[in-house]
C-alpha positions as semicolon CSV with decimal commas, in nm:
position;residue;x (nm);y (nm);z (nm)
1;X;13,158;15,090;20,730
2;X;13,030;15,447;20,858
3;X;12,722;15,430;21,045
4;X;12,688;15,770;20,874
5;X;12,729;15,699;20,471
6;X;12,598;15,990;20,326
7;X;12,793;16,261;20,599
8;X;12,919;16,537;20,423
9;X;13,069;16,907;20,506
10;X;12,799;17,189;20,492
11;X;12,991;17,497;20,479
12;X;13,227;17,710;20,716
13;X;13,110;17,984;20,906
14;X;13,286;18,276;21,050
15;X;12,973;18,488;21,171
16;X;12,635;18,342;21,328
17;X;12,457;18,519;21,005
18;X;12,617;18,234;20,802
19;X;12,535;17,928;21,028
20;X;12,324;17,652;20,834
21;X;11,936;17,693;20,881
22;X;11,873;17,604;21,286
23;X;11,632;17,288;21,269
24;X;11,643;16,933;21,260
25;X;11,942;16,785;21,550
26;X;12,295;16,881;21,609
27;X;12,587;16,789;21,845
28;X;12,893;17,006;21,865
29;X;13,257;16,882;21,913
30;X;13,455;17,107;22,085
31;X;13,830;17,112;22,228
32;X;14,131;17,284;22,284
33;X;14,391;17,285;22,034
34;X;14,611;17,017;22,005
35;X;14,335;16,777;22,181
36;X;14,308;16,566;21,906
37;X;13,949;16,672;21,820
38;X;13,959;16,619;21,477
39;X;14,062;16,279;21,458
40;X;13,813;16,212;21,729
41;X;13,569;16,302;21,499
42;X;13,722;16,114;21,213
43;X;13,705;15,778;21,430
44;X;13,354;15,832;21,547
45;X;13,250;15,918;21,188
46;X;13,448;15,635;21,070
47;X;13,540;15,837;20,768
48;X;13,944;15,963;20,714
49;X;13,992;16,317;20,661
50;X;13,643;16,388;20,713
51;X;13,721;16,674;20,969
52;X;14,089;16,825;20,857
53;X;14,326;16,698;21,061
54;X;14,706;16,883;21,101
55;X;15,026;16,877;21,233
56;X;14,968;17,199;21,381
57;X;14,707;17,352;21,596
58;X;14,430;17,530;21,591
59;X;14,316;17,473;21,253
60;X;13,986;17,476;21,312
61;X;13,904;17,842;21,287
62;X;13,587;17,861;21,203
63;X;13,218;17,695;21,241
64;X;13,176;17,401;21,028
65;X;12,878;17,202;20,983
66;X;12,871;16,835;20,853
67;X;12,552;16,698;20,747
68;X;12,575;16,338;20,919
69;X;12,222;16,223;20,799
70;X;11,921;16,438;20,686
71;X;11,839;16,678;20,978
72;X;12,118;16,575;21,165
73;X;12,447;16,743;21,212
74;X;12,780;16,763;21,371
75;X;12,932;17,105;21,424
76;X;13,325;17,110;21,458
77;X;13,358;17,438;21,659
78;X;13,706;17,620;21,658
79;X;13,966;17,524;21,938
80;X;14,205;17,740;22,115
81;X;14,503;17,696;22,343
82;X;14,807;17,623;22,127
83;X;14,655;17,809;21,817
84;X;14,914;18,110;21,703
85;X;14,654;18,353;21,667
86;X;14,595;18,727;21,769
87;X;14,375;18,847;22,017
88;X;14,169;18,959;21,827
89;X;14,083;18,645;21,677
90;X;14,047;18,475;21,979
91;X;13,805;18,740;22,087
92;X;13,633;18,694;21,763
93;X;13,619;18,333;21,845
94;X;13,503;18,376;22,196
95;X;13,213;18,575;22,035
96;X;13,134;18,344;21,793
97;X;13,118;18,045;21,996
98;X;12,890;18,267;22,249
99;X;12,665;18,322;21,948
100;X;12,636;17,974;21,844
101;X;12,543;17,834;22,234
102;X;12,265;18,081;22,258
103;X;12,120;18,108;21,940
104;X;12,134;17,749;21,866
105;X;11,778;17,603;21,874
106;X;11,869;17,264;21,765
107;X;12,207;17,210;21,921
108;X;12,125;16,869;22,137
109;X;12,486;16,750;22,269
110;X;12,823;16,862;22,323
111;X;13,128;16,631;22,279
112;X;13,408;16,780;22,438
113;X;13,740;16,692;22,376
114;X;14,040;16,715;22,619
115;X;14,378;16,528;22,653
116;X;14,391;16,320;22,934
117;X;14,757;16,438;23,000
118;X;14,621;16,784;23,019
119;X;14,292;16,685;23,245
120;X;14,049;17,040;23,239
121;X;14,187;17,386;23,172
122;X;13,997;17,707;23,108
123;X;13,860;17,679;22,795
124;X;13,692;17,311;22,858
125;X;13,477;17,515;23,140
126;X;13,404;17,746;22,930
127;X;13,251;17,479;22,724
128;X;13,101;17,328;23,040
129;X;12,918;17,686;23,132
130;X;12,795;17,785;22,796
131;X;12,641;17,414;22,744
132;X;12,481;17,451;23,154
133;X;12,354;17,787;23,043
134;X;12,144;17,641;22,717
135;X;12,048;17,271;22,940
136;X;12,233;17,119;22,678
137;X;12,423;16,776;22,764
138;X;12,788;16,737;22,801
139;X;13,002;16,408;22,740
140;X;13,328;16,439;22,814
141;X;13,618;16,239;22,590
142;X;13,960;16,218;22,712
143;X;14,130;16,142;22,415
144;X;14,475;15,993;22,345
145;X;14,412;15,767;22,682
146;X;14,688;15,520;22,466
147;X;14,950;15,733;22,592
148;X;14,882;15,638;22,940
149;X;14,940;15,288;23,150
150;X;14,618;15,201;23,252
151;X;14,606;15,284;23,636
152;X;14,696;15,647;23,515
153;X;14,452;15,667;23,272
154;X;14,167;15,528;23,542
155;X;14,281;15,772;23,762
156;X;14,270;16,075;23,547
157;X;13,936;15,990;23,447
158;X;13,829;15,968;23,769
159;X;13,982;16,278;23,850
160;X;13,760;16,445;23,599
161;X;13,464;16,233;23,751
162;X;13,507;16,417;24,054
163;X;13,552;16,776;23,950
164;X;13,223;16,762;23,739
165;X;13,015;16,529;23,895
166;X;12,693;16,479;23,744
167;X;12,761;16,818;23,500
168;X;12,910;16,574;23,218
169;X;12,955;16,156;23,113
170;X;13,328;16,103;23,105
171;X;13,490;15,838;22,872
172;X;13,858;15,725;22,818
173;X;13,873;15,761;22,433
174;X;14,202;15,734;22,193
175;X;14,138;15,779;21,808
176;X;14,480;15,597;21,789
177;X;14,363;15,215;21,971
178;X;14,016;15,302;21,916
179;X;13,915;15,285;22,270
180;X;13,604;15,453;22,342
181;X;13,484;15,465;22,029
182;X;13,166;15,257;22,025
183;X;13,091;15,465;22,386
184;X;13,122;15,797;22,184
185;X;12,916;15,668;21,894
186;X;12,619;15,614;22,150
187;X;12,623;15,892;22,333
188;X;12,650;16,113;21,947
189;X;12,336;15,921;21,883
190;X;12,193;15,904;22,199
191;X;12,185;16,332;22,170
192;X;12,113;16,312;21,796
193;X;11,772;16,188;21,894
194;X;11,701;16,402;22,164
């Protein structure tokens, strides 16, 4: 059973004039495309379908808000990398997740999501500097760690450790084995109620 019952999808947003009303607690789930963010958030949720999942990437194109309890929310934020999209809508995106880290009163926690075959790029430090810039927390998941032996895994997430020190938690996480998932569930909560 969901530790989060009554969740439920908001709305979408495509501009900061139609994010939900800032108060109460959020965490935001970011990740580049193809990360596997969405069934990340399905596991931790323990709800199927609840955030869209697809066979291609970059679906997530705009800001949606889920309602996981009353004044608490999760924010899917869009994901980049892989995503066929113009440059202007990646610009548009840039914007729009600028928007949301600075205007964001109640935004607690950032999950970000990042295959461990593909260990940091770009856009997770992007991620990493917009959260610094706000003193909002960072926990890292490096998701589909079931497609690694174990001594790999370990040392990818180690290698992560080590490039952002004390800037982020780090977890091995796979949506697939659910590894991780309790981890992830606590540290959601754990920023829920900061």
């Amino acid at each position: 059973m969901s530790q989060f019952p009554d969740a439920a999808f908001i709305l979408s947003a495509n501009s900061a004039s139609q994010f939900v009303t800032d108060d109460g607690s959020e965490v935001a789930v970011a990740g580049r495309s193809n990360a596997g963010k969405s069934s990340a958030i399905n596991v931790i949720v323990n709800r199927r379908q609840f955030a869209r999942t697809s066979k291609t990437p970059g679906r997530t194109q705009l800001v949606n808000f889920f309602e996981l309890r009353a004044g608490q929310r999760l924010v899917d934020l869009p994901g980049y990398g892989f995503a066929k999209v113009s440059d202007a809508t990646r610009r548009h995106w840039g914007e729009l997740l600028q928007c949301y880290f600075e205007q964001r009163k109640s935004l607690n926690g950032l999950l970000l999501v990042v295959d461990i075959r593909r260990q940091l790029k770009d856009f997770d430090r992007h991620m990493l500097e917009f959260a610094a810039s706000v003193n909002v927390p960072v926990h890292v998941l490096l998701t589909k760690a079931d497609k690694l032996k174990r001594g790999k895994a370990k040392t990818a997430m180690l290698s992560v450790k080590k490039e952002l020190g004390d800037a982020a938690g780090v977890q091995l996480f796979s949506a697939l084995s659910r590894q991780g998932v309790d981890e992830a569930r606590d540290v959601l909560e754990r920023f829920l109620r900061r």
